[in-house]
N, C-alpha and C positions, 0 to 999 in steps of 0.2 A: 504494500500500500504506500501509494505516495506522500510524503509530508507535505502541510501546508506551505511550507518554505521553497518544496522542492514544483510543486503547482505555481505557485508565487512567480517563478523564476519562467516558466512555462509562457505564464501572459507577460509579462518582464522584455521579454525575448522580441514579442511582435510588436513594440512599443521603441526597441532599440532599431528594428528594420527600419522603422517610416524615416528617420532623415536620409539613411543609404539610398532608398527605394526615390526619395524625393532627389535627389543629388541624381539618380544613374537617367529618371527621366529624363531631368533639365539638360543632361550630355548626350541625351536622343534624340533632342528638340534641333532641327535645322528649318531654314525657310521653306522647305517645301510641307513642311507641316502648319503652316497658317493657311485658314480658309476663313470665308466671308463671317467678321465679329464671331471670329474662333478664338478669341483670348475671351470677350467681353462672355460669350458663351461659358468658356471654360473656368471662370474665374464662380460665375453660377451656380457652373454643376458641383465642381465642389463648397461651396454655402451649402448645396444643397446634401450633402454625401454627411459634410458634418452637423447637418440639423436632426438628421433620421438617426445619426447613430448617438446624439445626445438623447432623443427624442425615446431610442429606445434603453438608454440606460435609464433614465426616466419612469419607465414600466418596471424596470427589473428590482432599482430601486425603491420605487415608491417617491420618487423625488417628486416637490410640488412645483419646482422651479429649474428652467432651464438655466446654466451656465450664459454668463453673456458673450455670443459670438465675435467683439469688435477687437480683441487683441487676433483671432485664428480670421477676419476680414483683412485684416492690416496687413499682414505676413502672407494671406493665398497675392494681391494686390503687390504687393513686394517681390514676390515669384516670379508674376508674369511681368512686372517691370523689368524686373532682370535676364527674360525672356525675349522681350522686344530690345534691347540692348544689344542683348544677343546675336540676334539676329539681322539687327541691322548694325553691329558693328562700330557700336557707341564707344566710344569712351570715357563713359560715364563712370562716378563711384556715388551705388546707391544705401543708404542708411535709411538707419530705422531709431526712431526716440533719442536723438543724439543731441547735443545741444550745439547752434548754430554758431556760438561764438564761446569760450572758456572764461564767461564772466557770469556775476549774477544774476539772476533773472531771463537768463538768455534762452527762447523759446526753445521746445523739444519735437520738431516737427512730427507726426506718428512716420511720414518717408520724406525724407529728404535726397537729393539728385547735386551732385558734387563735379565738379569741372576742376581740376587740380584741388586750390587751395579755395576756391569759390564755391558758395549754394548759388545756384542757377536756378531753382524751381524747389516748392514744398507742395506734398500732397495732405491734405489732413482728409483720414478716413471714417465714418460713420456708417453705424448699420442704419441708424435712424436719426429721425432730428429727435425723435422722444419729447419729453415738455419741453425741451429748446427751439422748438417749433418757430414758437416767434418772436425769438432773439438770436437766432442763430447765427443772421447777418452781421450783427455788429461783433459779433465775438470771432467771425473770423475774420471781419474787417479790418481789428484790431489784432489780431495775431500778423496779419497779413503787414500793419505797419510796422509791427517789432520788426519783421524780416528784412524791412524797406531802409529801416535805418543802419544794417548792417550790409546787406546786398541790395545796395538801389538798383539795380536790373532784374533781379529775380522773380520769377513770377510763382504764385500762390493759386492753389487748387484745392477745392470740395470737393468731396467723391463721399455720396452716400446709396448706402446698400439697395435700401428700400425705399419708396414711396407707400407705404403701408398704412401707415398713420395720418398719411396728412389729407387734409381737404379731397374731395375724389379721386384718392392719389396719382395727381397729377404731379406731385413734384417738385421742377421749376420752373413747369410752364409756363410762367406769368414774367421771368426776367428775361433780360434781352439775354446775358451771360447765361443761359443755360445753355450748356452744348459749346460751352468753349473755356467758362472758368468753371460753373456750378455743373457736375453730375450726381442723375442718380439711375443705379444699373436697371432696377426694374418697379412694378408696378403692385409685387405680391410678396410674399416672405421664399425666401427660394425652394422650402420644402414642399411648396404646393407647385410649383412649377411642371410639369410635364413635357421630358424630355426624349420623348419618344415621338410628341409631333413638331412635323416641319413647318410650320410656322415659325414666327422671331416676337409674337403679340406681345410677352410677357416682357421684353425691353423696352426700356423707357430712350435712356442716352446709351450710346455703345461707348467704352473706355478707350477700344483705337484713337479716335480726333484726340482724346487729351494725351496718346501717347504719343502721336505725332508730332503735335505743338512740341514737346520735348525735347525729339527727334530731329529740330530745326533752332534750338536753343546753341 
């Protein structure tokens, strides 16, 4: 009979695989594997991969309450930025919560995009605006000028998961900046998503334009 130490070690084991597994992909990825909002896709399917499998710890546990998805949004968003980099042969250095300058107070972008010793562009990522709904603008207006006083050329990007919660989630439908500074990927929580039909309905903004803008930075 096996000990619970020696079981332990068993799911231990498949928990050490996923960065190897995640590493050997990203060295699989060449350009002939991008197809039309195949990242904006992909970036989705897995939202969606890890909602079901919180979703089913959840049952196993008893749990009342999901894990909040916005540090494993940051880091899928992180991936495939380092994806498009990739593949189009940036030379870019991409960070993550780093701080923009080695002083006080000095912003902690959730992505930051580095050109040698310069921030060139910050991404701040949300799954949702949540009750920041309706002040979301000034607070990354305001982040957006910390940046400005350190890299006055830099440019500053929202990137949020969902449109779920807001007004007929619609999003950013109503500013001119949607679709070039403000995104949001889709219209529904990714677990409801259905990725067996070919349709694209459940996208709001595709993530490509704001990787391109990058791309030309």
């Amino acid at each position: 009979m096996k000990s619970i130490l020696t079981l332990e070690k068993e799911i231990s084991e498949v928990y050490k695989k996923i960065p190897k597994v995640i590493e050997l992909v990203y060295n699989e990825i060449n350009d002939q594997a991008i197809g039309d909002n195949e990242i904006t896709k992909s970036i989705l399917y897995r939202l969606h991969t890890f909602y079901h499998y919180q979703y089913e710890l959840n049952t196993f546990y008893k749990r009342g309450y999901t894990p909040p998805a916005a540090d494993f949004f940051t880091e899928t968003v992180l991936y495939y930025l380092n994806v498009f980099c990739k593949i189009n042969k940036l030379d870019y250095e991409i960070k993550s919560e780093v701080a923009i300058k080695r002083k006080r107070g000095s912003i902690r972008p959730d992505i930051s995009i580095w050109k040698g010793e310069d921030v060139i562009a910050i991404i701040e990522c949300k799954t949702q605006l949540g009750y920041n709904r309706h002040s979301w603008q000034e607070d990354f207006q305001s982040r957006e000028q910390h940046l400005k006083k350190d890299f006055p050329m830099a440019k500053a990007f929202l990137l949020v998961m969902t449109a779920r919660n807001w007004k007929n989630n619609n999003g950013f439908a109503n500013y001119l900046e949607r679709g070039k500074k403000y995104f949001v990927l889709t219209d529904r929580w990714p677990s409801e998503i259905d990725f067996n039909v070919t349709n694209q309905e459940y996208i709001i903004d595709c993530i490509e334009p704001l990787f391109e803008q990058l791309s030309k930075l």
